[in-house]
C-alpha positions, 0 to 999 in steps of 0.5 A, spaced: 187 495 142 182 501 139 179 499 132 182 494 128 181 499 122 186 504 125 184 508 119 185 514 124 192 516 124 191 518 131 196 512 132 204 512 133 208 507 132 216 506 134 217 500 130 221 497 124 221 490 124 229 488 122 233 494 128 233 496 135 233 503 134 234 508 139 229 513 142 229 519 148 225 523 151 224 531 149 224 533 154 232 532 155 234 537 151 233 545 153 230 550 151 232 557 149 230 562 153 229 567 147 220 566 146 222 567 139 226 561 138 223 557 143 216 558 138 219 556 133 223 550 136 215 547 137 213 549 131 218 544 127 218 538 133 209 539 131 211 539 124 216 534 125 211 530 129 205 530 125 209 527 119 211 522 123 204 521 126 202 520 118 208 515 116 205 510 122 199 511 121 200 508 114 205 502 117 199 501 122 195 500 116 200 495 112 200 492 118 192 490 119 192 489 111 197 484 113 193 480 119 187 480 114 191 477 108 195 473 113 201 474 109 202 466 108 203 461 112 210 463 115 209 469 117 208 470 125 204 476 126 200 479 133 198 485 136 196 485 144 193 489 148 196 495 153 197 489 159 200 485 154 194 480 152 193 477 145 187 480 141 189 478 134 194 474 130 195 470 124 195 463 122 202 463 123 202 462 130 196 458 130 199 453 127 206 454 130 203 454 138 197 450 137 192 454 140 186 457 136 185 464 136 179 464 140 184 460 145 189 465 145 185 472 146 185 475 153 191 470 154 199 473 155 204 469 151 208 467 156 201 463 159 201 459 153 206 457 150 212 459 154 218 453 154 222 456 160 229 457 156 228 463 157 232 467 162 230 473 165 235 477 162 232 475 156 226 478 158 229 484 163 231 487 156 225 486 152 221 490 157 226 495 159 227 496 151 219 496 151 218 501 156 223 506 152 218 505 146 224 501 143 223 495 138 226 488 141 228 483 137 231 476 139 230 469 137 224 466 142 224 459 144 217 456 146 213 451 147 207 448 142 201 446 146 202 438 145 209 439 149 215 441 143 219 446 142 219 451 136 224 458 135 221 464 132 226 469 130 221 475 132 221 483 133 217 486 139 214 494 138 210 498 143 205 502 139 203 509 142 197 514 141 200 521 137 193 524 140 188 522 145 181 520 142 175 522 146 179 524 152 180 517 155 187 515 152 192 521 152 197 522 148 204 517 147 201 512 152 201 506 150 196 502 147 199 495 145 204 491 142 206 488 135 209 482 134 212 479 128 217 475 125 217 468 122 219 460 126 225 458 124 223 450 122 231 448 119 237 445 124 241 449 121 237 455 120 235 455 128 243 455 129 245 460 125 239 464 127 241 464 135 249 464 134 247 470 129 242 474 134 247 473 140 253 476 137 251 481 130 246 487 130 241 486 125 241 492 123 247 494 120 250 486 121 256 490 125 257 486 131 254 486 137 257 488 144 258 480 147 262 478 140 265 485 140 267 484 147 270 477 146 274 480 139 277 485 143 280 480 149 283 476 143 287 481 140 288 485 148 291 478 149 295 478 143 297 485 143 301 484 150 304 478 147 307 482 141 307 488 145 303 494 140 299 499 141 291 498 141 285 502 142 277 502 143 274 508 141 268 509 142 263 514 138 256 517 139 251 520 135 249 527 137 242 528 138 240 522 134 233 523 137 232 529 132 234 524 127 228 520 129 223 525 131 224 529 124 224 524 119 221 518 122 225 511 125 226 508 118 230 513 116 234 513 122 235 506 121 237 507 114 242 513 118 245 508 123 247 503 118 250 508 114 254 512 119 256 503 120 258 503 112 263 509 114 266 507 120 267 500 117 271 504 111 276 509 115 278 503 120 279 498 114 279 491 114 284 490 120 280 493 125 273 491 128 267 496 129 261 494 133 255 497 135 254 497 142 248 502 143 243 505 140 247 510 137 253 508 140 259 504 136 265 501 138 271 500 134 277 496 136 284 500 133 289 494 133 293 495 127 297 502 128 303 504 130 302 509 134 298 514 139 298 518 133 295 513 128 289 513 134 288 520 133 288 521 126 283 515 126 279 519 131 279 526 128 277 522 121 272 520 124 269 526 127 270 529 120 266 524 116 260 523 120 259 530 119 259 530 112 251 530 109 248 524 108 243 524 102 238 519 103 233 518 099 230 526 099 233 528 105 239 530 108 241 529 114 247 533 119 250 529 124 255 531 130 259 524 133 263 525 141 268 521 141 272 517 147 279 514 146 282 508 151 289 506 149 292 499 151 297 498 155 297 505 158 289 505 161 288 498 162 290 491 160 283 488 160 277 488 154 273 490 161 278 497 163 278 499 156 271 499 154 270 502 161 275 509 160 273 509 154 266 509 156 268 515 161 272 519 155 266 518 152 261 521 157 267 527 159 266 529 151 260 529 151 259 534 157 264 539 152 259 539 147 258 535 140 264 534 136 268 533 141 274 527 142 277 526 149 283 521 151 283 518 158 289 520 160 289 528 160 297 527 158 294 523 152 289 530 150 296 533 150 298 529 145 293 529 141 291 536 141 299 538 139 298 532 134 292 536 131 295 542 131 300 541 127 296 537 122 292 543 121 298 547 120 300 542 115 294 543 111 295 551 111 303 550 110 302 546 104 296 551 102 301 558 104 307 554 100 311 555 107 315 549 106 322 549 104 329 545 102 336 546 106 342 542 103 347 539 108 353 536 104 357 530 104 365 528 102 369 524 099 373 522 106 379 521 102 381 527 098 376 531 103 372 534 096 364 535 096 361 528 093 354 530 093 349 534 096 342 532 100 336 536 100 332 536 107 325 537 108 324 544 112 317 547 115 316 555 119 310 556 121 307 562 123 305 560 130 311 554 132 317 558 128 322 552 125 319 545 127 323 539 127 323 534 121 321 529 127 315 532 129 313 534 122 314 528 117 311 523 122 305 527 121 305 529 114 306 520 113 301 518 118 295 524 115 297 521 107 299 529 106 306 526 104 306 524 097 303 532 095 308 535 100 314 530 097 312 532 090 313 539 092 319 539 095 321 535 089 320 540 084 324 545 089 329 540 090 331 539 082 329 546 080 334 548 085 339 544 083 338 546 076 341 552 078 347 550 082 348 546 076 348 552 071 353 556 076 358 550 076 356 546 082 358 538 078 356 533 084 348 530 085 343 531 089 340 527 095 332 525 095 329 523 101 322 518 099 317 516 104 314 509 105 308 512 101 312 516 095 314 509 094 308 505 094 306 511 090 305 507 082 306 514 079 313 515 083 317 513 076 313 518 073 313 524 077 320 522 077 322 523 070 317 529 070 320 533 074 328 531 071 326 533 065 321 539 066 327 542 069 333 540 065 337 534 068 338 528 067 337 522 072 344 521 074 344 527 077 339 524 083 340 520 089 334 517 090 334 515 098 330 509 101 330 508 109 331 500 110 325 499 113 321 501 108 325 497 103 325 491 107 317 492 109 316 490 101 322 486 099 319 484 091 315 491 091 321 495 093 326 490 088 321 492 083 322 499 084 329 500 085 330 495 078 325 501 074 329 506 077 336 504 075 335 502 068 332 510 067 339 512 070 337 514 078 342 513 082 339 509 089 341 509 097 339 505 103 338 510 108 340 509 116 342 502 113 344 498 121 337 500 124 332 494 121 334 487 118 337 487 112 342 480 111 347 480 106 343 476 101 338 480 100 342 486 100 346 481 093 338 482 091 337 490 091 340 494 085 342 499 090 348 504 089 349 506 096 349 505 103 348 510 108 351 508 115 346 510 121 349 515 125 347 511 132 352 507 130 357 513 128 356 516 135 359 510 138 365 509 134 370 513 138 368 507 145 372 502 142 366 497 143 361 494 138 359 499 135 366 500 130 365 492 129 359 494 126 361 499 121 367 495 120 362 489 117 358 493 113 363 496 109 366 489 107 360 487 106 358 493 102 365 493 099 364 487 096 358 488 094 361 494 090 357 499 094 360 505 096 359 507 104 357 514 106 357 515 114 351 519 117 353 524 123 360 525 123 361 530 129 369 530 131 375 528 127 375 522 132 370 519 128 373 521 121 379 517 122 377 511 125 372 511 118 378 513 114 382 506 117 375 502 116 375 504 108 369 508 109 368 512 102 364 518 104 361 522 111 355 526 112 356 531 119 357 537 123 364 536 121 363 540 115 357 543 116 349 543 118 344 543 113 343 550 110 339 554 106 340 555 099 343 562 100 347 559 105 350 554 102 352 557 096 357 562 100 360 558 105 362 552 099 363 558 093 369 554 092 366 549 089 363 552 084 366 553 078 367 560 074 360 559 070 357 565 073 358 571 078 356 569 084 352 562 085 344 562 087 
């Protein structure tokens, strides 16, 4: 080593001593071919490097204060030459290894106190880290000079010279390495220090890729068992060695850890995130629903990662490839999946930065049709493109309009009339839903309002989502909205599918008894579809069932589907529910619900959900006389 002062600042060191932390070459990023711009572009990589080159020089220096003050009797410190030979070290490592300094100088570790409990992959990583100009950290066994073993958890980094002095060194080669860390004395300590480095990263305590890849095989293994989705996306920090170049290694490190800090936060406490790489992560996606929980995961992801990260005076911009692998369609094992998400990977980043590739081609389709109209959305709810249709109900026994349901519509510039299928599932699954539900609750009630005015005297059906139910400010939206508009609670039906009911059975128990006693009347909608038994329909304070139109199409086969029905109007009847029959197409389907005792049906029979206009003039009838001509 050159000069034990280093008071030079002609030294470079890649070094923090807690992480492993990712550096490249600059010779892998192209240069424009505008003079000006590539002019410029060496200016800020010089000026970048210069105060680096001032930052570890400042850290080498700490670093020789710390040799000379010898920082106590814990702390293991060593510096050895280019070839690897000890010049310097503490007394930690006298005491630790037995050896005398003057024993140990010109010597390699490996020849004094190596244990053989090493393997070679061990050491196959250390150097291939080393020769990247990466710092290695691991738990080292060795063997004291009277035959013990000892454990050091213990950081290796290669120090490179920023400028050559006096002709004979050039520039980045390397003229040493730094060793530090500290023996680990206590049973216990040693324990956990080698589980905890073999399976967790230092740096952001995020699991590394061994205990990543074995969490992934239990949950593979569980998920083919329960049949749900999973999926490994993998993310990659664009360019993060500009990070390191601009601003120095330890705030890149900081920058790793917060992009780990995110990730956690948007897969949340169910899934696992991992870093695998220097500045590649793997997360592991196995509570969603669905392909479109993984894109939506995805997209969030690219999003937040490109969002400023202030750390101490600096700001710091990234860009994130994504790459995607879903089980069981690309494979059924932890090594398949991390394989083609890997692939995903490389093809994303061959398509530029921010980008998020699928496997599966179809599965791009899908994602981007899913985006799409995600984006749509967005622009929908801003441009107010939302609207209500009304598709009525009967009473199936004297024929006359029972009530009135409010559905969901959405015209979009690009896509005309989209299906409520393809958009809901969207609107739910990116949170959109509770300010759109709140929109077109306020449409709704205004609406009926009028009707109400020219004479219309039936209420009207709402639809609420799962998140709208969960939502802790629903009751007061509600209220709000019926009183902002002139009604009363009764004049709503509020409807409430039975897998949303059932998934929460005491929440949704609690919600359903707040809103009767402010006079809101209650439907179980596509009632038959979950898995709802007579016991804890005598718990629900509910008014209505609404009998899923699966069920109705498969009346007229004369097979189990009229038994069905036939059964949850008995049991509804004797729970003093009244029943109402979605998807009644033909009169068939009118009297055998007419023979079960069915009390109201929904359907093409008398008509599709029609715009507010429309409505109007096709049920004229029945409004009363209270204005000219019903809105």
């Amino acid at each position: 080593m050159r000069g034990p002062g280093l008071d030079e600042a002609k030294w470079h060191a890649s070094v923090v001593f807690r992480s492993v932390s990712r550096s490249h070459s600059l010779s892998s990023d192209p240069i424009d071919s505008d003079p000006r711009i590539e002019i410029k572009a060496l200016q800020e990589r010089i000026s970048a490097l210069e105060e680096r080159r001032d930052r570890d020089a400042a850290l080498i220096q700490k670093l020789q204060a710390a040799l000379t003050n010898d920082l106590g009797s814990d702390s293991w410190l060593a510096i050895c030459d280019s070839d690897g030979r000890i010049q310097r070290a503490s007394s930690a490592v006298e005491q630790a290894s037995g050896f005398s300094l003057a024993e140990m100088r010109g010597h390699k570790p490996s020849e004094l106190w190596s244990s053989g409990q090493m393997d070679d992959n061990t050491y196959r990583e250390l150097w291939t880290s080393l020769e990247r100009g990466e710092p290695y950290r691991n738990v080292f066994v060795n063997r004291r000079r009277n035959g013990e073993l000892f454990l050091v958890d213990q950081t290796i980094a290669p120090v490179h010279a920023e400028v050559g002095e006096e002709g004979d060194v050039a520039r980045g080669q390397v003229t040493s390495y730094i060793a530090m860390g500290r023996e680990l004395k206590d049973l216990n300590e040693m324990a956990r220090g080698l589980r905890y480095l073999a399976l967790v990263d230092p740096l952001t305590e995020l699991p590394n890729r061994t205990l990543f890849n074995d969490l992934a095989s239990r949950a593979i293994a569980r998920a083919r068992r329960q049949e749900r989705l999973l999926a490994i996306v993998v993310v990659d920090v664009n360019r993060f060695v500009y990070v390191n170049e601009r601003f120095g290694v330890e705030i890149g490190d900081q920058v790793l850890v917060r992009v780990a800090e995110r990730l956690r936060v948007l897969a949340g406490e169910a899934n696992v995130v991992a870093r695998v790489g220097g500045d590649e992560y793997a997360v592991l996606l196995s509570d969603v629903d669905s392909v479109e929980d993984v894109v939506l995961f995805a997209d969030r992801a690219r999003h937040e990662l490109a969002l400023p990260l202030t750390i101490g005076e600096h700001e710091v911009l990234l860009t994130v490839c994504v790459g995607v692998s879903v089980c069981p369609d690309d494979g059924d094992s932890t090594e398949q999946l991390v394989s083609h998400a890997s692939m995903a990977l490389s093809k994303a980043r061959r398509r530029g930065r921010g980008e998020c590739v699928f496997f599966k081609e179809r599965m791009n389709s899908e994602a981007v049709e899913f985006l799409a109209l995600k984006e749509g959305l967005y622009t929908a709810r801003q441009r107010d493109q939302f609207a209500m249709h009304f598709q009525p109900y009967f009473c199936l026994r004297t024929q006359s309009l029972a009530g009135v349901e409010a559905l969901a519509r959405w015209h979009s510039d690009s896509l005309g009339w989209v299906s409520p299928s393809r958009f809901i599932p969207v609107l739910e699954d990116t949170g959109l839903i509770k300010d759109v539900g709140h929109l077109l609750l306020e449409k709704a009630c205004a609406q009926l309002k009028r009707w109400r005015d020219a004479g219309l005297d039936v209420p009207m059906a709402i639809n609420l989502s799962p998140q709208q139910v969960g939502d802790e400010d629903l009751l007061v939206d509600l209220l709000s909205a019926v009183k902002r508009h002139g009604l009363q609670p009764a004049d709503l039906v509020l409807e409430i599918t039975e897998t949303t009911v059932m998934d929460d059975i005491d929440q949704a128990s609690e919600l359903l008894r707040q809103l009767k006693r402010h006079g809101f009347a209650v439907a179980v909608d596509d009632f038959g579809t979950g898995y709802s038994s007579l016991s804890y329909l005598r718990q629900l304070p509910v008014d209505v069932l609404k009998i899923d139109l699966s069920f109705i199409r498969e009346l007229t086969g004369g097979g189990e589907a009229a038994k069905i029905v036939n059964a949850v109007i008995s049991m509804a009847h004797g729970l003093e529910l009244r029943t109402v029959a979605e998807g009644v197409e033909c009169d068939e389907h009118l009297d055998v619900l007419l023979d079960l005792g069915c009390d109201a049906g929904q359907g093409y029979l008398w008509s599709r959900p029609l715009a507010a206009e429309a409505f109007a003039q096709q049920f004229a009838s029945c409004f009363e006389s209270k204005t000219s001509a019903p809105p």
